[in-house]
SEFI-800686 format. One record per residue: residue in three letters; x, y, z of N, C-alpha, C, O in turn; chain. Coordinates in nm, 3 decimals, decimal comma. Layout:
residues N
ALA; X; Y; Z; X; Y; Z; X; Y; Z; X; Y; Z; A;
...
***
This chain:
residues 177
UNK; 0,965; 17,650; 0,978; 0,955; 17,785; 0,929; 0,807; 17,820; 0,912; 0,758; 17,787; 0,803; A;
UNK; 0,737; 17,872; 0,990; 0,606; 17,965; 0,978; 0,627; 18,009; 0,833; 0,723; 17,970; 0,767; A;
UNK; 0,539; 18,087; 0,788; 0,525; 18,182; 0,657; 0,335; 18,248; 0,691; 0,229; 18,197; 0,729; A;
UNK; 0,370; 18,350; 0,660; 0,246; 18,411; 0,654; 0,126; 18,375; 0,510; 0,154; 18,321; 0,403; A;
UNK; 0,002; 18,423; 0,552; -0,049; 18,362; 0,419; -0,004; 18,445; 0,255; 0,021; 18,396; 0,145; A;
UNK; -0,010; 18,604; 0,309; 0,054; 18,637; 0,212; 0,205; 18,612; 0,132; 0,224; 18,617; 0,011; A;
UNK; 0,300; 18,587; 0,231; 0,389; 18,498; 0,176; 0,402; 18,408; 0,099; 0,479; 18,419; 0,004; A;
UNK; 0,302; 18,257; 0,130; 0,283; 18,208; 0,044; 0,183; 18,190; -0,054; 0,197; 18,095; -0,131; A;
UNK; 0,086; 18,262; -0,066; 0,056; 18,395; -0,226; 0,114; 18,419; -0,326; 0,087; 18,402; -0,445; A;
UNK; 0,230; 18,478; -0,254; 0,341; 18,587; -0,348; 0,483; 18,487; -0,374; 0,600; 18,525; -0,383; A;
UNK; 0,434; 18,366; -0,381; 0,532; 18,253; -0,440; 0,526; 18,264; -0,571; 0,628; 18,238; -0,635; A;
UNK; 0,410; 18,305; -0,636; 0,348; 18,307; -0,774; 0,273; 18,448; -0,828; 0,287; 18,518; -0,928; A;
UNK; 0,202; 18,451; -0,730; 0,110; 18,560; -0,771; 0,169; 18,659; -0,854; 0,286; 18,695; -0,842; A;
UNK; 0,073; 18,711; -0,957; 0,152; 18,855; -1,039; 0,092; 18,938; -1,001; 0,114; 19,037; -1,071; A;
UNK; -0,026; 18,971; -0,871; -0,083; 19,118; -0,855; -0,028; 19,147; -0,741; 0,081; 19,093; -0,725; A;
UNK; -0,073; 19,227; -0,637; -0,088; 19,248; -0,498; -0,209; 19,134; -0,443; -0,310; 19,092; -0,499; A;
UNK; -0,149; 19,107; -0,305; -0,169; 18,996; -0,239; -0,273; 19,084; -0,172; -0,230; 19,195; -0,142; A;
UNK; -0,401; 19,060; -0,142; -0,515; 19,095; -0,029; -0,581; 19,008; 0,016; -0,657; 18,964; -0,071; A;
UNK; -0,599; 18,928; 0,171; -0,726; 18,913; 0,196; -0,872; 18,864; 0,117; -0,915; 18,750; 0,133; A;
UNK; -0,936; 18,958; 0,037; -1,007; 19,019; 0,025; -1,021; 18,960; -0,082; -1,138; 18,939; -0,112; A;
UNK; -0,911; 18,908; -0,182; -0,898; 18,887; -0,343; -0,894; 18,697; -0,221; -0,997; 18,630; -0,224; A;
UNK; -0,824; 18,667; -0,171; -0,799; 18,528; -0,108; -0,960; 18,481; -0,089; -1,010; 18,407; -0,174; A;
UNK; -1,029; 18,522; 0,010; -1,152; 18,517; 0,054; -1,231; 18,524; -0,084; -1,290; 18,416; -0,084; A;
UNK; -1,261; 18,580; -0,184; -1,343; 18,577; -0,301; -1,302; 18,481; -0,375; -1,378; 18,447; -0,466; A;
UNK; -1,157; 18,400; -0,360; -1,147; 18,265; -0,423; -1,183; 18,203; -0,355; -1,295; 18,155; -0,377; A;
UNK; -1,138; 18,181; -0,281; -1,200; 18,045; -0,179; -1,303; 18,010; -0,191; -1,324; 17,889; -0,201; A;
UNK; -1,442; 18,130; -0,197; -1,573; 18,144; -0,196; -1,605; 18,081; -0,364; -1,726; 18,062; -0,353; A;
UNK; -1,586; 18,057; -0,444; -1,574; 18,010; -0,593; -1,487; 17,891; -0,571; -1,474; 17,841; -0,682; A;
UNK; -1,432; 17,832; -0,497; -1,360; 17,682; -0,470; -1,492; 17,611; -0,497; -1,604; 17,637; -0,454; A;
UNK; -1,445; 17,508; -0,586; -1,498; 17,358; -0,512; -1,477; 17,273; -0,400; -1,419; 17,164; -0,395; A;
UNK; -1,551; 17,359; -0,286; -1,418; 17,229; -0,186; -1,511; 17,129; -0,136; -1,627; 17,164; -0,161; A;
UNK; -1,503; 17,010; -0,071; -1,571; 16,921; -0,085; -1,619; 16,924; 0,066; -1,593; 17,021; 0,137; A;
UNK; -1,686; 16,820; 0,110; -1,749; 16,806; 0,272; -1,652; 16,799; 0,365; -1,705; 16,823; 0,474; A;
UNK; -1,520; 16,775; 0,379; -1,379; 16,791; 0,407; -1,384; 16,906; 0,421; -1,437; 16,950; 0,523; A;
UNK; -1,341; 16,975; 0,345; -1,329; 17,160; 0,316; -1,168; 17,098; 0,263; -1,073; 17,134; 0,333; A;
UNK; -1,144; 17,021; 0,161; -1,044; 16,992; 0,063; -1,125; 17,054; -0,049; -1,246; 17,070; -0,063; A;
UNK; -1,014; 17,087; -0,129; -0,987; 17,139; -0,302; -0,928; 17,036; -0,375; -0,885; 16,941; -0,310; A;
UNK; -0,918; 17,035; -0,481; -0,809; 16,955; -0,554; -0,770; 17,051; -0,667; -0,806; 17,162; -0,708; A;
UNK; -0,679; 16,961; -0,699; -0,575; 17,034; -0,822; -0,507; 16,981; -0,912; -0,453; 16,875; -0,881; A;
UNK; -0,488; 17,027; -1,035; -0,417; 16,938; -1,116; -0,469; 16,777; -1,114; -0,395; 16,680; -1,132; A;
UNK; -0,615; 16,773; -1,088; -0,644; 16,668; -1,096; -0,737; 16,542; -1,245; -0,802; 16,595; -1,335; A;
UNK; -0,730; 16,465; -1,241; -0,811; 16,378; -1,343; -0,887; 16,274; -1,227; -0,880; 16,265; -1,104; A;
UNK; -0,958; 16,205; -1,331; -0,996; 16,102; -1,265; -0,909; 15,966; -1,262; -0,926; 15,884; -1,172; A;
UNK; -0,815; 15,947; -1,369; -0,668; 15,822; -1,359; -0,547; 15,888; -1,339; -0,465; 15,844; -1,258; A;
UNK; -0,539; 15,936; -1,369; -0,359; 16,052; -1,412; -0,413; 16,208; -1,488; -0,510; 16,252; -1,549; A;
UNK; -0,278; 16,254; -1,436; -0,270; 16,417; -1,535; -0,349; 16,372; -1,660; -0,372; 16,265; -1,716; A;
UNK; -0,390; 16,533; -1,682; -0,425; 16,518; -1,836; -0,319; 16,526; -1,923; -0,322; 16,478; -2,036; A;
UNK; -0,223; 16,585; -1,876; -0,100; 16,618; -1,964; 0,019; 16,639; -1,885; 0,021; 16,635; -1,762; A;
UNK; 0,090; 16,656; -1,937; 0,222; 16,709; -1,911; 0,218; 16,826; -1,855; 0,287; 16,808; -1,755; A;
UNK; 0,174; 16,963; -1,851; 0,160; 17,022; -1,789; 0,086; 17,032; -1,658; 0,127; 17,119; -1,581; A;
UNK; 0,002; 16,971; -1,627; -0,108; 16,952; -1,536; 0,020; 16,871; -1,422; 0,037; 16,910; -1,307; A;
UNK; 0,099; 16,757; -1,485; 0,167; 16,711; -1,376; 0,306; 16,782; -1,354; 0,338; 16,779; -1,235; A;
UNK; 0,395; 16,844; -1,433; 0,474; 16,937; -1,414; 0,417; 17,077; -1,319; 0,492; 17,119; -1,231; A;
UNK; 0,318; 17,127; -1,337; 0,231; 17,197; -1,236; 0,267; 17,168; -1,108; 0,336; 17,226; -1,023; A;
UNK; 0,203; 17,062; -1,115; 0,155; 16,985; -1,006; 0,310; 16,958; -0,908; 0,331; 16,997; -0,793; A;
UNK; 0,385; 16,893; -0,981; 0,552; 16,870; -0,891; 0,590; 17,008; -0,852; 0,655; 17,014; -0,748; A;
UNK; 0,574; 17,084; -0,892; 0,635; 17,235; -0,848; 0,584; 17,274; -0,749; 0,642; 17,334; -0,659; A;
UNK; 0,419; 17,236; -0,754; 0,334; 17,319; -0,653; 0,365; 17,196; -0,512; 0,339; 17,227; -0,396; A;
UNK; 0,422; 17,059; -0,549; 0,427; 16,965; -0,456; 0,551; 17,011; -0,352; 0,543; 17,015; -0,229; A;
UNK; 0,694; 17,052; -0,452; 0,791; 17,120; -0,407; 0,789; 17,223; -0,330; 0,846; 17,222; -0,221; A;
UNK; 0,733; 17,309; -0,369; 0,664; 17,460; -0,289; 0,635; 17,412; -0,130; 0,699; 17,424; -0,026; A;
UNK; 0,523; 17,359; -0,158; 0,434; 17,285; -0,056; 0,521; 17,262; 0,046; 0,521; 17,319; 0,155; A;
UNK; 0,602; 17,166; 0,002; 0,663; 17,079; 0,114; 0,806; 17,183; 0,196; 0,839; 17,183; 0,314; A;
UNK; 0,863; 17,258; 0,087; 0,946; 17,371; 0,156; 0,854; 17,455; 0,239; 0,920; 17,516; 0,323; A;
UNK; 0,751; 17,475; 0,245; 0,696; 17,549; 0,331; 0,658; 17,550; 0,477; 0,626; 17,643; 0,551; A;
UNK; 0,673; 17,376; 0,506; 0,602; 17,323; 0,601; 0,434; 17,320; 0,615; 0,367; 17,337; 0,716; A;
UNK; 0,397; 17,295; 0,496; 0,240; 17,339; 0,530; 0,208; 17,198; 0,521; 0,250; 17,114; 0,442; A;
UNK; 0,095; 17,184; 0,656; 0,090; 17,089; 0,662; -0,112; 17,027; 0,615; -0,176; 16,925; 0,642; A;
UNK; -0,135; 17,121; 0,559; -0,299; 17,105; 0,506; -0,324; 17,104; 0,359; -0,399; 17,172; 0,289; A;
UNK; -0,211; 16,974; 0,320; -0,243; 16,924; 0,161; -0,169; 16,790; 0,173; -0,077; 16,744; 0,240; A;
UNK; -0,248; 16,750; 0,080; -0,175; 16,582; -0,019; -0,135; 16,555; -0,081; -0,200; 16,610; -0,169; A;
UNK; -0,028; 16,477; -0,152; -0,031; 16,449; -0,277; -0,075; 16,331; -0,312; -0,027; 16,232; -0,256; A;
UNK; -0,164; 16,317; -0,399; -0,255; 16,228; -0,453; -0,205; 16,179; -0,581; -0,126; 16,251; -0,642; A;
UNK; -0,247; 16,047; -0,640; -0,174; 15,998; -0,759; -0,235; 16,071; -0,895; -0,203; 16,054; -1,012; A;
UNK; -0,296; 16,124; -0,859; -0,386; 16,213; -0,982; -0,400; 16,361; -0,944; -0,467; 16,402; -1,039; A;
UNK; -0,375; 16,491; -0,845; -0,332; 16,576; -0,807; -0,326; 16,595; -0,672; -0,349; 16,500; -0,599; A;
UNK; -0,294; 16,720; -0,618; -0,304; 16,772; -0,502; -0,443; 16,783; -0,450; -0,541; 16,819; -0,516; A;
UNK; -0,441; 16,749; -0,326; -0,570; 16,812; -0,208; -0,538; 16,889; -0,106; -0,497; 16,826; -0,008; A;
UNK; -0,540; 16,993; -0,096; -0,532; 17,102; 0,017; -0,684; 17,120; 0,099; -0,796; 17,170; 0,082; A;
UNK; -0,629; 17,067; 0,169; -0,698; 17,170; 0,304; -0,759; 17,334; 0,305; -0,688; 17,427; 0,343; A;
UNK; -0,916; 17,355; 0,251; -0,874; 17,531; 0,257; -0,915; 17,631; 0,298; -0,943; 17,736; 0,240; A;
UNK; -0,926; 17,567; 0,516; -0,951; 17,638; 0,605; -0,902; 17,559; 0,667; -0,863; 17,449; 0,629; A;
UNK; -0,893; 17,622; 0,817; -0,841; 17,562; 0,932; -0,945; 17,509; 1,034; -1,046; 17,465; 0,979; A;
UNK; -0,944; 17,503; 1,164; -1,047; 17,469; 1,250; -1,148; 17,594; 1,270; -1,271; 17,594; 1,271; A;
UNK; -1,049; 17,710; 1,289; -1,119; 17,856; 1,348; -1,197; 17,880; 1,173; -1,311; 17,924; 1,191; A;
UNK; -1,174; 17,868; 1,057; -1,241; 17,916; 0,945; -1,187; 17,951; 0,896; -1,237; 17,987; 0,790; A;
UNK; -1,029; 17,980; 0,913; -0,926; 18,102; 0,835; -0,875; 18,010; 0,732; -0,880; 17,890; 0,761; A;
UNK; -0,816; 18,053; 0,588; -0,754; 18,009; 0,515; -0,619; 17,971; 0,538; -0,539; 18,037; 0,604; A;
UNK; -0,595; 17,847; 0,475; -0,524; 17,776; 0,528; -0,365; 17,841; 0,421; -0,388; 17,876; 0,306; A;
UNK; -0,251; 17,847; 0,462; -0,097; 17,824; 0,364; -0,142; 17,803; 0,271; -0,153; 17,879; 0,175; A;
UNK; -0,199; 17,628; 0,287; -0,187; 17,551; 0,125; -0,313; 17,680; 0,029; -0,298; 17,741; -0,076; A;
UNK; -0,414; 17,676; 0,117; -0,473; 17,800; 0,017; -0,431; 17,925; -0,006; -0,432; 17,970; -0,121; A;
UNK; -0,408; 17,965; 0,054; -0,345; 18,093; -0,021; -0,207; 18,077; -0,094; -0,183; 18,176; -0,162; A;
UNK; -0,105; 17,979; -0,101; -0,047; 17,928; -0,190; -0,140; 17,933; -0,335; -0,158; 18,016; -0,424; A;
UNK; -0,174; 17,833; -0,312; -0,288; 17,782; -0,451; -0,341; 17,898; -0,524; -0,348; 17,911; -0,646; A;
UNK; -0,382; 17,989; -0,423; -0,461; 18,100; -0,486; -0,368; 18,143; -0,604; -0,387; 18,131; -0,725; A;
UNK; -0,234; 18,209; -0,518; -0,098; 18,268; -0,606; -0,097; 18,210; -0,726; -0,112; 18,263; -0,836; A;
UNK; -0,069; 18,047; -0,687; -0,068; 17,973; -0,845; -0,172; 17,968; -0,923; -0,132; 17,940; -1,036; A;
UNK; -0,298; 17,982; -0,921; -0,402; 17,971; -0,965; -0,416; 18,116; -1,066; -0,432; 18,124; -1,188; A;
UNK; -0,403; 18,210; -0,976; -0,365; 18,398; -1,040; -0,291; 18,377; -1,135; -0,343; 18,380; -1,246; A;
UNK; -0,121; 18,346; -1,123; -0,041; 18,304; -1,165; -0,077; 18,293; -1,349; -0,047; 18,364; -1,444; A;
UNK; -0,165; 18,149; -1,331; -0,169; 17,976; -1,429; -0,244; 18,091; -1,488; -0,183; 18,111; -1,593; A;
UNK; -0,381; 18,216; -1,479; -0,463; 18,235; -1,523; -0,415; 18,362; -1,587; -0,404; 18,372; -1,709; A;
UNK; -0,379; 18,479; -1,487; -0,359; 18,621; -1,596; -0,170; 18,631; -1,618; -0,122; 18,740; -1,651; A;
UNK; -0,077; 18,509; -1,596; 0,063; 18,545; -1,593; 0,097; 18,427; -1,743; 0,087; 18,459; -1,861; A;
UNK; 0,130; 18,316; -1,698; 0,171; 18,227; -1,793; 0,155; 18,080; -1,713; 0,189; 18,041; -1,601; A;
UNK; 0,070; 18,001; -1,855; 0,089; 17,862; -1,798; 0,182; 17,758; -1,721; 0,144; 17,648; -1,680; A;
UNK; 0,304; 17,807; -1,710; 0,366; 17,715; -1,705; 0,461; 17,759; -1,571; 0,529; 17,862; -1,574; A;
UNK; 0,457; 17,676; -1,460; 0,501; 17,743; -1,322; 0,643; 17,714; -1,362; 0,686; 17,830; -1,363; A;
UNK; 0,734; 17,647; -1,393; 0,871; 17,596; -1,370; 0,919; 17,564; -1,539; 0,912; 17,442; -1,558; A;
UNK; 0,963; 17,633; -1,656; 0,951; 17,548; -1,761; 1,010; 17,439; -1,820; 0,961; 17,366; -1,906; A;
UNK; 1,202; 17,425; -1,728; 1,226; 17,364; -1,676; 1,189; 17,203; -1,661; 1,234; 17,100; -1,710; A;
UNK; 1,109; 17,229; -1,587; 1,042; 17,116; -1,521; 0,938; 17,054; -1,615; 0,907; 16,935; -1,609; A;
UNK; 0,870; 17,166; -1,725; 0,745; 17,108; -1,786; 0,836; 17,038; -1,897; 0,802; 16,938; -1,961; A;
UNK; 0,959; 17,109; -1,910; 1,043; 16,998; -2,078; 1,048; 16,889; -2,042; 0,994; 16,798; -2,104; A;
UNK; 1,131; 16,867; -1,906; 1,123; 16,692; -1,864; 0,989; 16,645; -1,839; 0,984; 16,525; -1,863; A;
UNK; 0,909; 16,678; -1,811; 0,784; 16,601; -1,837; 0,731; 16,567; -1,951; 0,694; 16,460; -1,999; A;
UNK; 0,734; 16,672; -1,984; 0,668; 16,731; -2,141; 0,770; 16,578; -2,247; 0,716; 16,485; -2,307; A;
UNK; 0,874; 16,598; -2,239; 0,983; 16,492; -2,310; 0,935; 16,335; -2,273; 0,926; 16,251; -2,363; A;
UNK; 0,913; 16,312; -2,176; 0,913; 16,197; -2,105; 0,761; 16,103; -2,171; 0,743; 15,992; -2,223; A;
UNK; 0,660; 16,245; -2,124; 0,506; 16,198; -2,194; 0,528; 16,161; -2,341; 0,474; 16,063; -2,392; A;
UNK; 0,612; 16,247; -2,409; 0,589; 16,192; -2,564; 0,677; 16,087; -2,610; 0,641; 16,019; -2,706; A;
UNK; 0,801; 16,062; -2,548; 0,903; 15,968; -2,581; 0,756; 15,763; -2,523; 0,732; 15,651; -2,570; A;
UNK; 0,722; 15,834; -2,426; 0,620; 15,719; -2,370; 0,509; 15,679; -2,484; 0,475; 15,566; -2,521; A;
UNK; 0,466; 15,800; -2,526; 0,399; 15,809; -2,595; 0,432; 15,707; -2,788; 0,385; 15,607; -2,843; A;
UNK; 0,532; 15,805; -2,820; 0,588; 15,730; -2,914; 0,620; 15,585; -2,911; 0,615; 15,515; -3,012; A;
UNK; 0,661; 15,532; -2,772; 0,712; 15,417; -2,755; 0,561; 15,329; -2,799; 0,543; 15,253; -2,894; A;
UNK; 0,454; 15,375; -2,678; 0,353; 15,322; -2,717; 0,324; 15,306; -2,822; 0,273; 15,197; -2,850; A;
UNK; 0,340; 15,393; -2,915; 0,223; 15,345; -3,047; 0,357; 15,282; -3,158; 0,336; 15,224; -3,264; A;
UNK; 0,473; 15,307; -3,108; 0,541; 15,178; -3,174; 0,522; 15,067; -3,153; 0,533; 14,996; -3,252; A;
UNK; 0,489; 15,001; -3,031; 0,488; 14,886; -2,994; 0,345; 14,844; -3,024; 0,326; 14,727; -3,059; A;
UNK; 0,225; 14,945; -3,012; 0,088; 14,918; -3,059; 0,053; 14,865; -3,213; -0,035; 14,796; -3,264; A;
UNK; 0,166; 14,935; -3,259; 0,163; 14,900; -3,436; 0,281; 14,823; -3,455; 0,329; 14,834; -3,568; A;
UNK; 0,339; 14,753; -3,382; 0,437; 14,653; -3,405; 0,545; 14,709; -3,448; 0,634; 14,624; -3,442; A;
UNK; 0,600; 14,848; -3,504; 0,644; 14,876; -3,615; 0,805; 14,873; -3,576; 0,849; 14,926; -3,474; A;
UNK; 0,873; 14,813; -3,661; 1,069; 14,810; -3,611; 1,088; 14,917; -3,726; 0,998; 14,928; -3,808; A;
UNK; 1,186; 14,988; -3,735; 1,252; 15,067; -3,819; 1,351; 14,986; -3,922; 1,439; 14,906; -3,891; A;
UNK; 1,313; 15,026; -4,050; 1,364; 14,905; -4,202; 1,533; 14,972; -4,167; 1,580; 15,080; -4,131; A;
UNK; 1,577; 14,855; -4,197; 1,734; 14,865; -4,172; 1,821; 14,950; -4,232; 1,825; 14,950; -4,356; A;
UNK; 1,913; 15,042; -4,152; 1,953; 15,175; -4,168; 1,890; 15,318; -4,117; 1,909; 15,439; -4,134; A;
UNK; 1,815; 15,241; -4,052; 1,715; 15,426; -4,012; 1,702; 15,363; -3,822; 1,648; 15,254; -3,802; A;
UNK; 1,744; 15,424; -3,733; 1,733; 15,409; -3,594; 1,636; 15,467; -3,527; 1,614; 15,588; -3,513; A;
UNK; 1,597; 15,404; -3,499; 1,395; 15,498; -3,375; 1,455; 15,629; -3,368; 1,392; 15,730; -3,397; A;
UNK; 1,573; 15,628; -3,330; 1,583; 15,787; -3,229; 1,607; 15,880; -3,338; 1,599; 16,002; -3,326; A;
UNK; 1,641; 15,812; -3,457; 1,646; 15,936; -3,567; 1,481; 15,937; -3,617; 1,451; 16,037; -3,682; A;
UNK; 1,339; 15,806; -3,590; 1,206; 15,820; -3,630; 1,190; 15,942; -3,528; 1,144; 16,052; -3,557; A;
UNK; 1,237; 15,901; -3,404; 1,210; 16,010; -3,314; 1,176; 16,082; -3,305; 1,057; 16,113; -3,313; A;
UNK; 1,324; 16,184; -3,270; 1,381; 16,305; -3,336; 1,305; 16,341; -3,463; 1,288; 16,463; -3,459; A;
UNK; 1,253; 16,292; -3,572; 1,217; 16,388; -3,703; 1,046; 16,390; -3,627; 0,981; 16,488; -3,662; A;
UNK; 0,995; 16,323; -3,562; 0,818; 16,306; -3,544; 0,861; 16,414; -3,423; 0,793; 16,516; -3,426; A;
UNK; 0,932; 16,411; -3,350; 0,894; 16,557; -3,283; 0,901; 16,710; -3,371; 0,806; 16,786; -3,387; A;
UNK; 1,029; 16,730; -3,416; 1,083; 16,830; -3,559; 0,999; 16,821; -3,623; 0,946; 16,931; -3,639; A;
UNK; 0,924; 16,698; -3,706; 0,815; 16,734; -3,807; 0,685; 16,781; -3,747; 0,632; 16,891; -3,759; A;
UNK; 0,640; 16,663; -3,669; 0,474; 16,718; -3,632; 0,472; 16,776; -3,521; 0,359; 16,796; -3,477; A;
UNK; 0,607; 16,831; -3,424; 0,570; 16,901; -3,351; 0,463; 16,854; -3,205; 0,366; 16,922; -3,171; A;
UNK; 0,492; 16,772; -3,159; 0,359; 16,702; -3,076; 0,322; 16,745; -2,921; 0,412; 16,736; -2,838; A;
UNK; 0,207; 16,784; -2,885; 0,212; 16,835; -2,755; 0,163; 16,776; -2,689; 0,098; 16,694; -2,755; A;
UNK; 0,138; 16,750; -2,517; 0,047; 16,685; -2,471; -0,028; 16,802; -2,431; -0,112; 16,780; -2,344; A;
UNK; -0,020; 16,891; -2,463; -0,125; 17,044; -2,455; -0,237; 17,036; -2,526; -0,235; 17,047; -2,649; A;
UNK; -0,348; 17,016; -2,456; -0,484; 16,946; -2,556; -0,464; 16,857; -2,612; -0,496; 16,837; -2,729; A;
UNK; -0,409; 16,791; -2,546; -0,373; 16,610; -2,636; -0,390; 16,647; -2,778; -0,501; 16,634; -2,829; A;
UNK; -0,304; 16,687; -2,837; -0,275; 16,695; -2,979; -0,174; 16,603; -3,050; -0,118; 16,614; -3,159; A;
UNK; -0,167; 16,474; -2,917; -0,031; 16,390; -2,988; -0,077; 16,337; -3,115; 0,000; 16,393; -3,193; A;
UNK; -0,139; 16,280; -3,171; -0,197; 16,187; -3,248; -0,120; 16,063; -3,305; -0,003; 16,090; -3,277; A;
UNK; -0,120; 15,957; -3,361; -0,040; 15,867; -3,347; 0,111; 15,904; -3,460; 0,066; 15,962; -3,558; A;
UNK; 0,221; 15,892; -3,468; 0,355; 15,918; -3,560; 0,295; 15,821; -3,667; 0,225; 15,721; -3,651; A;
UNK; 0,340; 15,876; -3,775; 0,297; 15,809; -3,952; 0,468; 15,741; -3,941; 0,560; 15,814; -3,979; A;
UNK; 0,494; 15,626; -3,897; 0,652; 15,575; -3,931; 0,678; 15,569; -4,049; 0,775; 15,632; -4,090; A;
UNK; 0,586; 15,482; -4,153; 0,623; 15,514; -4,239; 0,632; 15,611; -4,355; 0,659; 15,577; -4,470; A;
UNK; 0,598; 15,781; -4,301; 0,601; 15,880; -4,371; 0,781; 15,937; -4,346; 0,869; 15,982; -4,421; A;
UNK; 0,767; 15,895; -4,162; 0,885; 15,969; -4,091; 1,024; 15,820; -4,134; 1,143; 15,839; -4,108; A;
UNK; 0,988; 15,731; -4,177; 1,104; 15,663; -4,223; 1,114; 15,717; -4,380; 1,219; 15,766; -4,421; A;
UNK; 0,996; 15,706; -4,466; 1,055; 15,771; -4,600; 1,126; 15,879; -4,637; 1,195; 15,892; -4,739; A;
UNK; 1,097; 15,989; -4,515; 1,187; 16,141; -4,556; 1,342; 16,103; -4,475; 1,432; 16,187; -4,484; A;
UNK; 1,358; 16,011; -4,419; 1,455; 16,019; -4,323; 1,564; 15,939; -4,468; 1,667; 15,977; -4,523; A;
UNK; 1,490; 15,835; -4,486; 1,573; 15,734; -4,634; 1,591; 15,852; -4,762; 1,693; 15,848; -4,832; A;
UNK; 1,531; 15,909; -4,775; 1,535; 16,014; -4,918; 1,631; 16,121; -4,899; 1,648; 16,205; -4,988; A;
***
């Protein structure tokens, strides 16, 4: 399946699709000696949960499209974002859309998609710093009810890494009382 560039633009985009607006991003890309971009990238992994929920949607997109001038990389996407002749490539004017999108619409491409991530990072998360602090739950109180109250109480995001480590034994005393 071909797709035009404005087509895949207007996967995301919230304005009118031009040329004109495509070409003035591109020109503000970082793209490297390649003429690759990246995205959703770190230097080990996502920064967050969103960055890689992003990132799977825009991987999904991608690959329904047939475009064949991007990567997926273990730390984000690399698109391609010109062709041989100079013209912008699918994967870029895709990107652009999402980029418009991420910036004057709403963070979050799929939300969907960002809960199971979003869930997954902090349940990992929690696990970690249980096992970092040794800590078992005093008999009668079950992790998934420490859980459950450290998300309900403190609310934890991987949105600006605001996890900070769970107080067990604050979230076992209200759970016993």
């Amino acid at each position: 399946m071909t797709i035009t560039l404005e087509q895949a633009a207007e996967r995301f985009i919230p304005h009118e699709f031009t040329i004109d607006g495509l070409d003035k991003w591109l020109t503000n890309q970082n793209i490297d000696v390649d003429g690759d971009s990246r995205f959703f990238h770190s230097w080990h992994h996502y920064e967050n949960a969103l960055d890689e929920a992003n990132a799977n949607v825009c991987i999904r997109e991608l690959k329904g499209m047939d475009a064949d001038c991007w990567t997926n990389h273990d730390n984000g996407i690399i698109v391609h974002m010109r062709d041989e002749n100079g013209e912008p490539t699918i994967g870029a004017a895709f990107m652009y859309g999402v980029e418009e999108y991420l910036t004057d619409a709403y963070p979050v491409l799929d939300d969907t998609e960002f809960s199971e991530v979003e869930d997954r990072w902090l349940r990992d998360w929690f696990d970690q710093e249980k096992g970092a602090k040794d800590w078992e739950p005093p008999e009668g109180i079950d992790v998934e009810e420490v859980y459950r109250a450290w998300l309900s109480v403190d609310e934890p995001t991987t949105v600006g890494n605001e996890l900070g480590s769970p107080d067990f034994n604050r979230l076992t005393a209200q759970l016993a009382a």
